[in-house]
N, C-alpha and C positions, 0 to 999 in steps of 0.2 A: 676433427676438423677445426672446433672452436679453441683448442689447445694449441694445433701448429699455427692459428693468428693472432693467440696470445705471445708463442713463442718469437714470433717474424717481429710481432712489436715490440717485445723487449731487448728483443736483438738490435733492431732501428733504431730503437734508442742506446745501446750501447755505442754503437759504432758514432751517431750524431754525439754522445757525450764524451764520448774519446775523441773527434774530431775537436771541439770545443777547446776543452783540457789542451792539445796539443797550438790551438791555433790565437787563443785569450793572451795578450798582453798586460791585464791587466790581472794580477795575480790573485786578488781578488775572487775575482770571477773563474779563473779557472781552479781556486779551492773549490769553490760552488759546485763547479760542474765536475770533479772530480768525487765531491761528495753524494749526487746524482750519480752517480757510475754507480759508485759503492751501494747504493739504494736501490738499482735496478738489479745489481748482481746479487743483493739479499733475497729480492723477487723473486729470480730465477731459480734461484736456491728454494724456495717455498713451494714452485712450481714444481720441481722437482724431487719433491719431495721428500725434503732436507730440512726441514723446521727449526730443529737445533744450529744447524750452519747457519741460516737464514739470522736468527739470531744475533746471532755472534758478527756473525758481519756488518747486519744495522749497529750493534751497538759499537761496536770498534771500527769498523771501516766507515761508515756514514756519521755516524755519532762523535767518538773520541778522537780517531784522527783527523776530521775537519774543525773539528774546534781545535786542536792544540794546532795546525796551519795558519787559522785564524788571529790566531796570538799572536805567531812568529811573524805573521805581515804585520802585525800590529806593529811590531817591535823594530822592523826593517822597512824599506819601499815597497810600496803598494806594486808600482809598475816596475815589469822585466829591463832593464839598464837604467835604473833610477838610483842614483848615490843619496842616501841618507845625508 
């Protein structure tokens, strides 16, 4: 029982952080909350009893690919139709 409302939570949270990711104009912020996705779906993965996934996803999907995102808006517009 305490497992399917750990599961219903992390799933609510996926779907709010996928809504987010698709609805943030400010690129910014939808790295964040894409990087949040990636951190929940490590969760899941540990939930699941995938340890090593779990891993591998925090390090490269929450970890390495929101910092090098974070670069590239550094490098370009912050906000979606903003000309450098």
């Amino acid at each position: 029982m305490m497992e399917m409302a750990i599961h219903s939570l992390v799933i609510a949270g996926l779907i709010a952080s996928a809504l987010m990711v698709f609805y943030f104009r400010d690129l910014l912020a939808a790295t964040l909350a894409a990087g949040f996705f990636s951190f929940l779906i490590s969760v899941e993965f540990y939930i699941l009893q995938a340890p090593d996934v779990a891993i591998s996803q925090a390090a490269i999907g929450a970890g390495l690919t929101t910092a090098i995102f974070i670069i590239a808006i550094r490098a370009t517009a912050r906000y979606e139709g903003e000309h450098p």
